[in-house]
PyMOL Python script that loads the backbone (N, CA, C, O; Angstrom):
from pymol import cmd

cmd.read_pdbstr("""\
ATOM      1  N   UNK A   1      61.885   5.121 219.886  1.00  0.00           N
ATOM      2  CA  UNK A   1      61.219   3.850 219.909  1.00  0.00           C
ATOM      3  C   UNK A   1      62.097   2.816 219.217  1.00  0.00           C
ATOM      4  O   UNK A   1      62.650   3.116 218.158  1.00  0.00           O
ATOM      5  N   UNK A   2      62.229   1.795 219.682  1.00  0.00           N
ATOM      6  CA  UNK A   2      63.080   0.807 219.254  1.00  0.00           C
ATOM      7  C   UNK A   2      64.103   0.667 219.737  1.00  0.00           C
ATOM      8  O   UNK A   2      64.595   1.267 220.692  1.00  0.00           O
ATOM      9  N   UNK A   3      64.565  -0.252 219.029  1.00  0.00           N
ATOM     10  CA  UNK A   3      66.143  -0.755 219.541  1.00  0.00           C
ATOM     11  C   UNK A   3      67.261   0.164 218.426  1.00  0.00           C
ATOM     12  O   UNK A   3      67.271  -0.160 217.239  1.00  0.00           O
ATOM     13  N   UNK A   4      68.216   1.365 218.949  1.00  0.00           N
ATOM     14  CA  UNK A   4      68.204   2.082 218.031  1.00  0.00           C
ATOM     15  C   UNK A   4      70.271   1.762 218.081  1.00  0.00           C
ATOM     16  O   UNK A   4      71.184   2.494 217.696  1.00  0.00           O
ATOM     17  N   UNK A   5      70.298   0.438 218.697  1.00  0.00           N
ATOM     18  CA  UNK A   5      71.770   0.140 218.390  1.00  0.00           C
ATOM     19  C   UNK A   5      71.734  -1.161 217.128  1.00  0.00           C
ATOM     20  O   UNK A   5      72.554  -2.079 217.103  1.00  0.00           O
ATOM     21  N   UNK A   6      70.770  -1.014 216.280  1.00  0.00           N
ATOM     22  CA  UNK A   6      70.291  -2.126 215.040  1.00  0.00           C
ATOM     23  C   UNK A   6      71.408  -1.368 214.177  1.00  0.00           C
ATOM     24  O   UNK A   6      71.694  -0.181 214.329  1.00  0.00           O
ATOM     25  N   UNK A   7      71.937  -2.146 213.342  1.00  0.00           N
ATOM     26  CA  UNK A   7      73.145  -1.680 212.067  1.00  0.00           C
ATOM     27  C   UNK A   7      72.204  -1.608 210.994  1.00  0.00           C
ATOM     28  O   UNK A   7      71.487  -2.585 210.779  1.00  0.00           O
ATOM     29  N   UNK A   8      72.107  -0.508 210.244  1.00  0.00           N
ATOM     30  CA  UNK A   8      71.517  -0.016 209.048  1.00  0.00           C
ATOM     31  C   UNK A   8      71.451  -1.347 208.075  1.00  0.00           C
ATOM     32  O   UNK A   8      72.332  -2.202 207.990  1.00  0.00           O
ATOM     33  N   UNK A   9      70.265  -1.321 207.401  1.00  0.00           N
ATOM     34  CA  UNK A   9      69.948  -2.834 206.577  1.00  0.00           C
ATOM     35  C   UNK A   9      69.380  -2.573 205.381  1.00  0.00           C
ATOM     36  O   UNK A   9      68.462  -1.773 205.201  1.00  0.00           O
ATOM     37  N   UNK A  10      70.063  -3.424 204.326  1.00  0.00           N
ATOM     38  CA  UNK A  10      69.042  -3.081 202.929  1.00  0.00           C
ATOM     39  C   UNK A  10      68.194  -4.383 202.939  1.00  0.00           C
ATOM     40  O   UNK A  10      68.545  -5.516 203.265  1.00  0.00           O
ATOM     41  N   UNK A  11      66.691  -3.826 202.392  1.00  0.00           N
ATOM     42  CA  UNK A  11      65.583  -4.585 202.079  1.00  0.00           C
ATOM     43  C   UNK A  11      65.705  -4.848 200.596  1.00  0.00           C
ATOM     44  O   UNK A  11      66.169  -3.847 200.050  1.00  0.00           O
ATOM     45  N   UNK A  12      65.518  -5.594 199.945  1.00  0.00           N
ATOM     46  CA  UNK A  12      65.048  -5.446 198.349  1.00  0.00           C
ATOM     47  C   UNK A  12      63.483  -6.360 198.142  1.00  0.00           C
ATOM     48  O   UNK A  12      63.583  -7.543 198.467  1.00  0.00           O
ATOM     49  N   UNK A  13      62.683  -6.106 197.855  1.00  0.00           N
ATOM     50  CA  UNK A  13      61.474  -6.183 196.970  1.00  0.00           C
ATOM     51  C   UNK A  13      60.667  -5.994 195.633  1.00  0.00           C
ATOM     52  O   UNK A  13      59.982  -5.020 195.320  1.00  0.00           O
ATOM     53  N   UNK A  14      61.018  -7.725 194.547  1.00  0.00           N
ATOM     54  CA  UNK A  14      60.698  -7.238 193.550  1.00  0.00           C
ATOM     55  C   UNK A  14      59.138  -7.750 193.177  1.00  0.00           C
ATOM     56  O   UNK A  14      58.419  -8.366 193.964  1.00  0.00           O
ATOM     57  N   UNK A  15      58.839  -7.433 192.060  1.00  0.00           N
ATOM     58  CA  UNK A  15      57.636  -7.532 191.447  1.00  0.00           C
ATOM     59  C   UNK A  15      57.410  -9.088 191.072  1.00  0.00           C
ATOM     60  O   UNK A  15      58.337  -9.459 190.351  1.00  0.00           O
ATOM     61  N   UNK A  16      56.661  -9.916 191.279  1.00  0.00           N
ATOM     62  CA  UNK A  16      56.610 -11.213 190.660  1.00  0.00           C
ATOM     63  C   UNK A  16      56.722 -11.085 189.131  1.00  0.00           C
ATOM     64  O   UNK A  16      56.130 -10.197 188.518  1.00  0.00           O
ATOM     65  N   UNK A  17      57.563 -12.074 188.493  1.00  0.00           N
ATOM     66  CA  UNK A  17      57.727 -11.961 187.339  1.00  0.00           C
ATOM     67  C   UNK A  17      56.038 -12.616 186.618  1.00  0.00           C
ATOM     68  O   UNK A  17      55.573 -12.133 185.586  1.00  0.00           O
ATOM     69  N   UNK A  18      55.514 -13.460 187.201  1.00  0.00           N
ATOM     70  CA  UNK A  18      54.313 -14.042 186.219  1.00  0.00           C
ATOM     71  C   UNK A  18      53.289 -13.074 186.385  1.00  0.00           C
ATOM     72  O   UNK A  18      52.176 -13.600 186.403  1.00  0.00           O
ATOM     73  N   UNK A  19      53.281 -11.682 186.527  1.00  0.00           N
ATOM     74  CA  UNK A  19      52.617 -10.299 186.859  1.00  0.00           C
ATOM     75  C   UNK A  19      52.440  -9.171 186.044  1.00  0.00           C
ATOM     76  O   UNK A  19      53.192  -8.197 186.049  1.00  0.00           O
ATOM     77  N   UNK A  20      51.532  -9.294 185.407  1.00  0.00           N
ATOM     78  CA  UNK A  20      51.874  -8.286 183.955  1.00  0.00           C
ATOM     79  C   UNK A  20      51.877  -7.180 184.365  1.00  0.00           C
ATOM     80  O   UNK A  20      51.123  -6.933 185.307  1.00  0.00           O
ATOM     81  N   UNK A  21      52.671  -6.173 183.845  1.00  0.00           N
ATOM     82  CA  UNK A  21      53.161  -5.134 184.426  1.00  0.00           C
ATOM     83  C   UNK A  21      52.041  -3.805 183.867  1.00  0.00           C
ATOM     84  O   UNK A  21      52.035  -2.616 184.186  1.00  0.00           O
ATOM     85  N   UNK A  22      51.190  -4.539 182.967  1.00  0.00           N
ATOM     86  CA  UNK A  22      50.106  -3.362 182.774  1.00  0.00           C
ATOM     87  C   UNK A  22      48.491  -4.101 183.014  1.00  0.00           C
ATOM     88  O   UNK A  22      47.569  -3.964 182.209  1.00  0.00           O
ATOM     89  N   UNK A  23      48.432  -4.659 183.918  1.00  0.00           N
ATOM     90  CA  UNK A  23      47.824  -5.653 184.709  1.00  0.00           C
ATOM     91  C   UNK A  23      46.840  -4.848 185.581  1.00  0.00           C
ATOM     92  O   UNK A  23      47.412  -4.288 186.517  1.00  0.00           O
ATOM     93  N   UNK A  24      45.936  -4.709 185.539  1.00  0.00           N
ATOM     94  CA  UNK A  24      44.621  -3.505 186.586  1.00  0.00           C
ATOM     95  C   UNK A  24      45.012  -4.337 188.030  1.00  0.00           C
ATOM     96  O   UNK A  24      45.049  -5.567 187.976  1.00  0.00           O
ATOM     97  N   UNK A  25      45.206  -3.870 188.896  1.00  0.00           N
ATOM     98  CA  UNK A  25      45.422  -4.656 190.254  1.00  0.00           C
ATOM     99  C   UNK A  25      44.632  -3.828 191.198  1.00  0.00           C
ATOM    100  O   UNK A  25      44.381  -2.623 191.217  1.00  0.00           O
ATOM    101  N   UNK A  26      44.307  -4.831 191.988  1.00  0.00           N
ATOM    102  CA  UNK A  26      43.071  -4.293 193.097  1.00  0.00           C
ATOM    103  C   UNK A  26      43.291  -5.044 194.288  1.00  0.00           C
ATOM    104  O   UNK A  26      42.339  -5.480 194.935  1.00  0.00           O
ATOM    105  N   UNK A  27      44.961  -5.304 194.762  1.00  0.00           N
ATOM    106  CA  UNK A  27      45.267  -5.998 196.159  1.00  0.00           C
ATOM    107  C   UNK A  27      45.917  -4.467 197.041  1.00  0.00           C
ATOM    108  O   UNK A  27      47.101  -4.137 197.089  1.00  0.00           O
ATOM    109  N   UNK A  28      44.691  -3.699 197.696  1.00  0.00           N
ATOM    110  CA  UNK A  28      45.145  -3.239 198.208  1.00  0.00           C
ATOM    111  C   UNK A  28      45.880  -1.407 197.748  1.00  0.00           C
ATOM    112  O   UNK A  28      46.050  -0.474 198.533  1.00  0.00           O
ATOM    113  N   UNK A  29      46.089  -1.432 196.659  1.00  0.00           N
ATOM    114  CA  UNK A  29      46.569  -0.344 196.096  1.00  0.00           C
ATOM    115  C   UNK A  29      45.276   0.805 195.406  1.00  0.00           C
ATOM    116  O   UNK A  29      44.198   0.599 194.849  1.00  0.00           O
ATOM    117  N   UNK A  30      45.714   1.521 195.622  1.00  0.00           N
ATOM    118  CA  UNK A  30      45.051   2.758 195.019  1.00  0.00           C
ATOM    119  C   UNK A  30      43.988   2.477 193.786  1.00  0.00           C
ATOM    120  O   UNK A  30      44.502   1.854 192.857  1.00  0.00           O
ATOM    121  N   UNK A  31      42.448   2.861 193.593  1.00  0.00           N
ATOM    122  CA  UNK A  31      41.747   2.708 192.034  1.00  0.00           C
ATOM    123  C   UNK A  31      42.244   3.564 191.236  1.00  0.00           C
ATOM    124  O   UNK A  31      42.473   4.773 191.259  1.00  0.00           O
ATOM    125  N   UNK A  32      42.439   2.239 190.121  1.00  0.00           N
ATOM    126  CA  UNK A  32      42.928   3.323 188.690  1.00  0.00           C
ATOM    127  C   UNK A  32      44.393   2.375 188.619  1.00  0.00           C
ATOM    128  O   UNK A  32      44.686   1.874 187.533  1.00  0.00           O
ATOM    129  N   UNK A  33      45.210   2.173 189.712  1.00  0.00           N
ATOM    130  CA  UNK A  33      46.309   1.546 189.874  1.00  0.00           C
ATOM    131  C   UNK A  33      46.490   0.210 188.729  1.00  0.00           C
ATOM    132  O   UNK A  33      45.873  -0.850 188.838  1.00  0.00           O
ATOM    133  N   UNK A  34      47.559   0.556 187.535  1.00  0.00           N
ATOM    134  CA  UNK A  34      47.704  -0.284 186.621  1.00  0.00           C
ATOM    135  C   UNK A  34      49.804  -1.153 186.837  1.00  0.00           C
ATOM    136  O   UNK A  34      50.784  -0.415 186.732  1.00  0.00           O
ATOM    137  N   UNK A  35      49.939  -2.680 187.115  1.00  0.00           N
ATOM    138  CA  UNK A  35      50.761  -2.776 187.729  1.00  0.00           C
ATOM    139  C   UNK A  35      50.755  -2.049 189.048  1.00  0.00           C
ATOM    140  O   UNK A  35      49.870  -1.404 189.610  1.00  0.00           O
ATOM    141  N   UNK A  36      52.480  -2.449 189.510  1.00  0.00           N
ATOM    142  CA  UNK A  36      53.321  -1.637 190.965  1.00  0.00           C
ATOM    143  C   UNK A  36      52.950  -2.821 191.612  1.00  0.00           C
ATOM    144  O   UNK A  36      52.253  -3.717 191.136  1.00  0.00           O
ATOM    145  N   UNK A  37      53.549  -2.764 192.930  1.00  0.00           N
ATOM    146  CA  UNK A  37      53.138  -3.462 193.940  1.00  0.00           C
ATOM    147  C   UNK A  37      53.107  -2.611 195.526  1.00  0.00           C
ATOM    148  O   UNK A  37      53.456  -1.457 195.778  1.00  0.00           O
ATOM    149  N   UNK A  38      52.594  -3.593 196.366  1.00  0.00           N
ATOM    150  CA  UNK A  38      51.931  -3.616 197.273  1.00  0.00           C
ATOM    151  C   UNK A  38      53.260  -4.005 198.571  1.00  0.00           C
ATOM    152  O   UNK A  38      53.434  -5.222 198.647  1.00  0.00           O
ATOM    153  N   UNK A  39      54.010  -3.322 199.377  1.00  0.00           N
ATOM    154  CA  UNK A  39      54.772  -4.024 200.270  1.00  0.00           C
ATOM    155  C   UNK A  39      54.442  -3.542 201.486  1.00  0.00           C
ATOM    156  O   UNK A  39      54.300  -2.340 201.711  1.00  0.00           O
ATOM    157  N   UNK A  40      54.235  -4.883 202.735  1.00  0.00           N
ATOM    158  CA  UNK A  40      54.332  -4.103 204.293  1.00  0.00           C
ATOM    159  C   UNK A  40      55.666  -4.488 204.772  1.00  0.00           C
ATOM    160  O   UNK A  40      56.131  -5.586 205.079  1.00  0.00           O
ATOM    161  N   UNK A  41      56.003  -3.685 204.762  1.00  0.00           N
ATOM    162  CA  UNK A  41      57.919  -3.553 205.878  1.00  0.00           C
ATOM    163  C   UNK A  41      57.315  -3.044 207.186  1.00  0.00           C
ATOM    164  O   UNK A  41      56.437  -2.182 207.209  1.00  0.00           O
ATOM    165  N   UNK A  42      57.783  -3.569 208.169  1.00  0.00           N
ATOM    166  CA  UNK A  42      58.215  -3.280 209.442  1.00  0.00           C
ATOM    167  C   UNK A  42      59.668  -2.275 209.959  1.00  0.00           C
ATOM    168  O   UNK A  42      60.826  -2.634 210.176  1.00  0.00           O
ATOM    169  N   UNK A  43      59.046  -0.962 210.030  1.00  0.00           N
ATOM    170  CA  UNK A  43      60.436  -0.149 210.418  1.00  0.00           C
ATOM    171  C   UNK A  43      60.792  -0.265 211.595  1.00  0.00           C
ATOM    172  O   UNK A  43      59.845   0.065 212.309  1.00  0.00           O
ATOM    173  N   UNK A  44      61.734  -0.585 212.232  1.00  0.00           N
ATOM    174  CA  UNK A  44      62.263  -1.293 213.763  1.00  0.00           C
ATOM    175  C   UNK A  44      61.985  -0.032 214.524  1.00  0.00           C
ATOM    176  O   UNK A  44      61.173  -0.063 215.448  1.00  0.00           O
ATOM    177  N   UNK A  45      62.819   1.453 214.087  1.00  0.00           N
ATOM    178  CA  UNK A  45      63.096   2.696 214.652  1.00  0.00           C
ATOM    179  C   UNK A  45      62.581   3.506 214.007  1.00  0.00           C
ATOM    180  O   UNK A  45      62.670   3.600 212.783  1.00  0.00           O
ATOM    181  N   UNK A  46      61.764   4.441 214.974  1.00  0.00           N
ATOM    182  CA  UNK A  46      61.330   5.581 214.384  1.00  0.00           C
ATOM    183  C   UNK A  46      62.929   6.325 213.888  1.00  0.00           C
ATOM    184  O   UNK A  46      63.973   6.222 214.530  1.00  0.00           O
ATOM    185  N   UNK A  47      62.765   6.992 212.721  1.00  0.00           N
ATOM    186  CA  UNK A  47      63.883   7.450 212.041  1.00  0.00           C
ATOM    187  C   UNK A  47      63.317   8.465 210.844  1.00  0.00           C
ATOM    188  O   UNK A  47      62.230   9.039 210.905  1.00  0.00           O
ATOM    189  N   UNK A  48      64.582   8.608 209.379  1.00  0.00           N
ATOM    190  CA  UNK A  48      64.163   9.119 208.512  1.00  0.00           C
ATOM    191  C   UNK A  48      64.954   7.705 207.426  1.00  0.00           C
ATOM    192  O   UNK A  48      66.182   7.623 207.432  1.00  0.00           O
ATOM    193  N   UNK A  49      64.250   6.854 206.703  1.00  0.00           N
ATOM    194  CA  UNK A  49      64.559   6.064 205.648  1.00  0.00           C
ATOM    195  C   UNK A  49      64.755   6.369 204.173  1.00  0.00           C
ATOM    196  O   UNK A  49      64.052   7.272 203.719  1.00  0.00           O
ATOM    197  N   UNK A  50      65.795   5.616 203.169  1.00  0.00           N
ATOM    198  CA  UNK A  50      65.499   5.848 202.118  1.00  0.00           C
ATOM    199  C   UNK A  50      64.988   4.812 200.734  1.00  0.00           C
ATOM    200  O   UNK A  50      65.242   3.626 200.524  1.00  0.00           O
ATOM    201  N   UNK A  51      64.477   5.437 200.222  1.00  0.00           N
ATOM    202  CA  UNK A  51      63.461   4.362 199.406  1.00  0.00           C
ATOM    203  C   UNK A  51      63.620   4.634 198.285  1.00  0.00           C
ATOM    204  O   UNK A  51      62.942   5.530 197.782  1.00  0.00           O
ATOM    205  N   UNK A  52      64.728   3.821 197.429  1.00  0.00           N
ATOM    206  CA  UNK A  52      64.995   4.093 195.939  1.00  0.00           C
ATOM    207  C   UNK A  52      64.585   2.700 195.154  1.00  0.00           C
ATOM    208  O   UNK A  52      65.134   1.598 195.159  1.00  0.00           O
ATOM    209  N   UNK A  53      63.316   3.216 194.428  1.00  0.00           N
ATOM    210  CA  UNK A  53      62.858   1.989 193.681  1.00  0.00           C
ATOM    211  C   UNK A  53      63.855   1.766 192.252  1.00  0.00           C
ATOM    212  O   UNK A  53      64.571   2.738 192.011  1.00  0.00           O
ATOM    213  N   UNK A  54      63.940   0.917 191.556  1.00  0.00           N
ATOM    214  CA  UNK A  54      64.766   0.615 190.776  1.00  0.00           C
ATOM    215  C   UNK A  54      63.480   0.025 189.262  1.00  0.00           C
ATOM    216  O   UNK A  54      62.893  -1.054 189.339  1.00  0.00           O
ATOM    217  N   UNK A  55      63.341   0.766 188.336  1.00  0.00           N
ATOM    218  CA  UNK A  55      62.945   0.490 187.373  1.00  0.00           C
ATOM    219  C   UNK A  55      63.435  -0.472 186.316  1.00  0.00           C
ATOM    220  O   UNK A  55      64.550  -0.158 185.900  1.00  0.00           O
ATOM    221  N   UNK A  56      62.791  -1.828 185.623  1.00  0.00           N
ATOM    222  CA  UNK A  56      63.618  -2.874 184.700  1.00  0.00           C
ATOM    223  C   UNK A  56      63.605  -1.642 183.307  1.00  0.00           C
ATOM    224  O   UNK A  56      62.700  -1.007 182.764  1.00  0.00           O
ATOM    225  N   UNK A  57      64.968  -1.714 183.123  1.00  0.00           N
ATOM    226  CA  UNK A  57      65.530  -0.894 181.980  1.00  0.00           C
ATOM    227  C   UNK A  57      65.820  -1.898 180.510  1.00  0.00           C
ATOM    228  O   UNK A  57      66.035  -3.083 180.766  1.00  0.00           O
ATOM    229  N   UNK A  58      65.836  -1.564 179.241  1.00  0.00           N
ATOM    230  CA  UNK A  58      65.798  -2.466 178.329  1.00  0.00           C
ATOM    231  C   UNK A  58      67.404  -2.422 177.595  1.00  0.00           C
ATOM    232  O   UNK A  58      68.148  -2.173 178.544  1.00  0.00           O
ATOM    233  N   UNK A  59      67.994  -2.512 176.719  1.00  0.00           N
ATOM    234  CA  UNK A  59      69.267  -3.120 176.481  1.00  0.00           C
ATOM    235  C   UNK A  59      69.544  -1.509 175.980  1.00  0.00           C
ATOM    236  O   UNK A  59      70.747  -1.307 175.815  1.00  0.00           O
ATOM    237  N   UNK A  60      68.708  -0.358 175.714  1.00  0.00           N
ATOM    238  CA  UNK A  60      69.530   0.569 175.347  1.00  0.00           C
ATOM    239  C   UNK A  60      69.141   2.071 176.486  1.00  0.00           C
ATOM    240  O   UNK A  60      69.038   3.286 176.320  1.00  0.00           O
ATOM    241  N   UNK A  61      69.029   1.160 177.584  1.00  0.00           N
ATOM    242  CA  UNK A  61      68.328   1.914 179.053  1.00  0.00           C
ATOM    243  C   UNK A  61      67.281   2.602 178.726  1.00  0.00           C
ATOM    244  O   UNK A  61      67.143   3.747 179.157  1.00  0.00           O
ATOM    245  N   UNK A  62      66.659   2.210 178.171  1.00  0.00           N
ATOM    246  CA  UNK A  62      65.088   3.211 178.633  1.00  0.00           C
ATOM    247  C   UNK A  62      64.266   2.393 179.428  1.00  0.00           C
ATOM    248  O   UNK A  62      64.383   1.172 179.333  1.00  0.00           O
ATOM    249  N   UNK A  63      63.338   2.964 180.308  1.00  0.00           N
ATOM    250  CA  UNK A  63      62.404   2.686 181.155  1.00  0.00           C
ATOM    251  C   UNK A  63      61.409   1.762 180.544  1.00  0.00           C
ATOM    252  O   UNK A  63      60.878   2.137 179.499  1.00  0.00           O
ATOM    253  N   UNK A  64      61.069   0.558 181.069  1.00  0.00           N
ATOM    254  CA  UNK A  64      60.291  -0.316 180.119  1.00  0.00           C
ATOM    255  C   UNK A  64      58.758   0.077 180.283  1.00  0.00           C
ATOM    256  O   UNK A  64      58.197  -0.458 181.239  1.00  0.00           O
ATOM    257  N   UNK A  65      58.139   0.770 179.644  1.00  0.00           N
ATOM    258  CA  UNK A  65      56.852   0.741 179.738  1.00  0.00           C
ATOM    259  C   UNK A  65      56.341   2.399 179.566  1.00  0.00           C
ATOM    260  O   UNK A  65      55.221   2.906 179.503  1.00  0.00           O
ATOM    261  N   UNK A  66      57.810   3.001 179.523  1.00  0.00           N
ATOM    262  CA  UNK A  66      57.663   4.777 179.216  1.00  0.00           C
ATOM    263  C   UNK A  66      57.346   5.155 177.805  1.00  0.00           C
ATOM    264  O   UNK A  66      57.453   6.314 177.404  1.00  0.00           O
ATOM    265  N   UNK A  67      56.907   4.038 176.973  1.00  0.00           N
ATOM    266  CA  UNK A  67      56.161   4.331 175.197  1.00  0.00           C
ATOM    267  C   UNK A  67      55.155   5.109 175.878  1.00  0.00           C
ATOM    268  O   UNK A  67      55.566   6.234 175.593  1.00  0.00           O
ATOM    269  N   UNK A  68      54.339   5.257 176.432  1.00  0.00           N
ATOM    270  CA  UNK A  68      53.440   6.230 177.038  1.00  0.00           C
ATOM    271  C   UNK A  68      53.646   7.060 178.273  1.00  0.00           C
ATOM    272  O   UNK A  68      54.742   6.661 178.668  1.00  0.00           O
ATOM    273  N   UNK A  69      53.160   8.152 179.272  1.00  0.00           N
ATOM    274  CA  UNK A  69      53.865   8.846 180.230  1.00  0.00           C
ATOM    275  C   UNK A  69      52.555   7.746 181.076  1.00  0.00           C
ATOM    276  O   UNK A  69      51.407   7.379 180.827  1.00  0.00           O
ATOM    277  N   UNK A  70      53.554   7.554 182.147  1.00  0.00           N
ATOM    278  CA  UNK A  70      53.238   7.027 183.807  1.00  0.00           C
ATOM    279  C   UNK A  70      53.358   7.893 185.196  1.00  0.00           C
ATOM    280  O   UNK A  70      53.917   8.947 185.501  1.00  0.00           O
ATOM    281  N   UNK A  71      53.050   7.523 185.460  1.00  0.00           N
ATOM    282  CA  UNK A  71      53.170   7.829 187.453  1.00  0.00           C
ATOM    283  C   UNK A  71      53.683   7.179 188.056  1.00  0.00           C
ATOM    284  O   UNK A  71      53.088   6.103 188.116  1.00  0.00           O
ATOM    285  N   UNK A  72      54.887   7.210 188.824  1.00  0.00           N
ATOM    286  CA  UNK A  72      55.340   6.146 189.697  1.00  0.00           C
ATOM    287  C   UNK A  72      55.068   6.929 191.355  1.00  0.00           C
ATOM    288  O   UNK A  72      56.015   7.481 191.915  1.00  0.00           O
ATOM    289  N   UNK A  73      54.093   6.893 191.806  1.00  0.00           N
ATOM    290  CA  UNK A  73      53.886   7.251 193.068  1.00  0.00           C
ATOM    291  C   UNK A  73      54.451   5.895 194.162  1.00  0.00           C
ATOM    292  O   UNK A  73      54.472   4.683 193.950  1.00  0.00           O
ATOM    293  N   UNK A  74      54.884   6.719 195.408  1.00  0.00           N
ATOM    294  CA  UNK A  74      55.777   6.282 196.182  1.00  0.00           C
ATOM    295  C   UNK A  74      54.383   6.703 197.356  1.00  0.00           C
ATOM    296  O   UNK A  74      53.758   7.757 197.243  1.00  0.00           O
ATOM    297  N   UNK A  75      54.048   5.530 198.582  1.00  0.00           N
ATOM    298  CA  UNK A  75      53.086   6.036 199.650  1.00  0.00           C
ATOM    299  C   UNK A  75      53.561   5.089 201.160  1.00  0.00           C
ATOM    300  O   UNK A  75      54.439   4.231 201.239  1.00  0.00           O
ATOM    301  N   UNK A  76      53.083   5.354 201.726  1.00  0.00           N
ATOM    302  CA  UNK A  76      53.797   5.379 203.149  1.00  0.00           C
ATOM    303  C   UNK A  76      52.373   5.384 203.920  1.00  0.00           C
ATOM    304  O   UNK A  76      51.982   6.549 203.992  1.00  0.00           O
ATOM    305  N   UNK A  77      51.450   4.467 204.532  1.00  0.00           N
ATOM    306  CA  UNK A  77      50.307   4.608 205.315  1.00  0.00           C
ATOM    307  C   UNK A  77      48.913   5.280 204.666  1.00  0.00           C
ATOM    308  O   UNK A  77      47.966   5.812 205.246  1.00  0.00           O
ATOM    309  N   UNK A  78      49.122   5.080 203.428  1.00  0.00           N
ATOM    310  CA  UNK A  78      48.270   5.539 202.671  1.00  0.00           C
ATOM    311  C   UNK A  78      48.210   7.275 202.207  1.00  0.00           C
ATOM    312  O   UNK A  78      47.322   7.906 201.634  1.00  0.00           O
ATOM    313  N   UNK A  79      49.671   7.736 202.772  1.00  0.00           N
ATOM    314  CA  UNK A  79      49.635   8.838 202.574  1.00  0.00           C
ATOM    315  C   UNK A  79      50.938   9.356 201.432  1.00  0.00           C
ATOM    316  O   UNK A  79      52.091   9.372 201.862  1.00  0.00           O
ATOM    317  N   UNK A  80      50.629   9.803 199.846  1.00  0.00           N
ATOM    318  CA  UNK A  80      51.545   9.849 199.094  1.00  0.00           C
ATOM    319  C   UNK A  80      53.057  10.625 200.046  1.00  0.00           C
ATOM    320  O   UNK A  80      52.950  11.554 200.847  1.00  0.00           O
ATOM    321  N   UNK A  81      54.185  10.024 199.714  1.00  0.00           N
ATOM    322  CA  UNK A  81      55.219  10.695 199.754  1.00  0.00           C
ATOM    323  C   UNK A  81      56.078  11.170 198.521  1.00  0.00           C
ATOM    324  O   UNK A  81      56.673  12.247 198.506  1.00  0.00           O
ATOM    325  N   UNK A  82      56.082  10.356 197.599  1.00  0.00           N
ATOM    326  CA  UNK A  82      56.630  11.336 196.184  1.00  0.00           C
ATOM    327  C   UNK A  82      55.429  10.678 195.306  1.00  0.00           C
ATOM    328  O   UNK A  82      54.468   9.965 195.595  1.00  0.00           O
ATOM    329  N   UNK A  83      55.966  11.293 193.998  1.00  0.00           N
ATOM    330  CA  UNK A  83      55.193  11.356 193.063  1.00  0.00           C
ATOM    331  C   UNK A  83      55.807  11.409 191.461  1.00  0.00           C
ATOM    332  O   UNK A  83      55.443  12.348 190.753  1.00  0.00           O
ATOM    333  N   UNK A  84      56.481  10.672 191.064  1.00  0.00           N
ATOM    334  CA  UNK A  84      57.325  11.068 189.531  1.00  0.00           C
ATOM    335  C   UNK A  84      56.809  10.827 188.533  1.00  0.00           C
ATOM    336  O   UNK A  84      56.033   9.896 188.316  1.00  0.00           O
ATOM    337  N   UNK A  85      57.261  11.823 187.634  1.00  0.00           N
ATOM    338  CA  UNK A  85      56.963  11.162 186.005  1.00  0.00           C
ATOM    339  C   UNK A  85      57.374  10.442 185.485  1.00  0.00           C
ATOM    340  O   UNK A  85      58.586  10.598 185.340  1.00  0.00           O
ATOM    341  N   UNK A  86      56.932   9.502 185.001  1.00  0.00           N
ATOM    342  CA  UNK A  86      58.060   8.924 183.937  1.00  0.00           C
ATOM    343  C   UNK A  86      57.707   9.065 182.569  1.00  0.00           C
ATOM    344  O   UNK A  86      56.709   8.481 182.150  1.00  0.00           O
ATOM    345  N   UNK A  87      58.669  10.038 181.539  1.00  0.00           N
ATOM    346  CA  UNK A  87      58.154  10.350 180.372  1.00  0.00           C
ATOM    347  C   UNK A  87      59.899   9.474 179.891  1.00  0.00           C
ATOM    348  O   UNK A  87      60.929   9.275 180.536  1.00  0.00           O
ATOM    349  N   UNK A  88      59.452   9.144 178.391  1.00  0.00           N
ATOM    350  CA  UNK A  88      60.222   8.545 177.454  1.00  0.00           C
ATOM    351  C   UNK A  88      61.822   9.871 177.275  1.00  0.00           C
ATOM    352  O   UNK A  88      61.731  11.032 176.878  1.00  0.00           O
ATOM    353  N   UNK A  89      62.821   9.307 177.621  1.00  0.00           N
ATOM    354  CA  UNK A  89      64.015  10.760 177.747  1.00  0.00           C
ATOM    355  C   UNK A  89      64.156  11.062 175.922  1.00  0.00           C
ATOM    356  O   UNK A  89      64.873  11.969 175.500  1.00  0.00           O
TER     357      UNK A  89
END
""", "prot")
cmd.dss("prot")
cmd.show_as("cartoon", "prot")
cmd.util.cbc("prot")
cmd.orient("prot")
């Protein structure tokens, strides 16, 4: 399906900065869901994609917001595809 002579493309999608990142949000995302966001992409070709989210790191790289353990779930049509921890290293 598709037009499958398209040249491979990077998307980037970030978080609005005026968005508190421990913020209860209810556009669409999962209950319980504290921060993350919400994106619809259009995939041109049925295929296999890759999806590496990029976490804001602080001046001596740790994960900003790993003082406590999180979930960074990854979903695709409402159906989880990964699932990570994020604990403080």
């Amino acid at each position: 399906m598709g037009d499958t002579d398209l040249a491979p493309a990077v998307r980037t999608y970030r978080v609005a900065a005026r968005i508190a990142r421990n913020a209860i949000t209810s556009s669409g995302l999962p209950l319980g869901t504290r921060g993350g966001m919400l994106v619809s992409h259009h995939f041109p070709v049925d295929g296999e994609y890759v999806i590496k989210p990029k976490l804001w790191r602080n001046t001596v790289d740790v994960v900003r917001g790993t003082e406590t353990p999180h979930d960074l779930e990854i979903s695709l049509d409402g159906a989880q595809l990964t699932l990570h921890a994020l604990r403080r290293a």
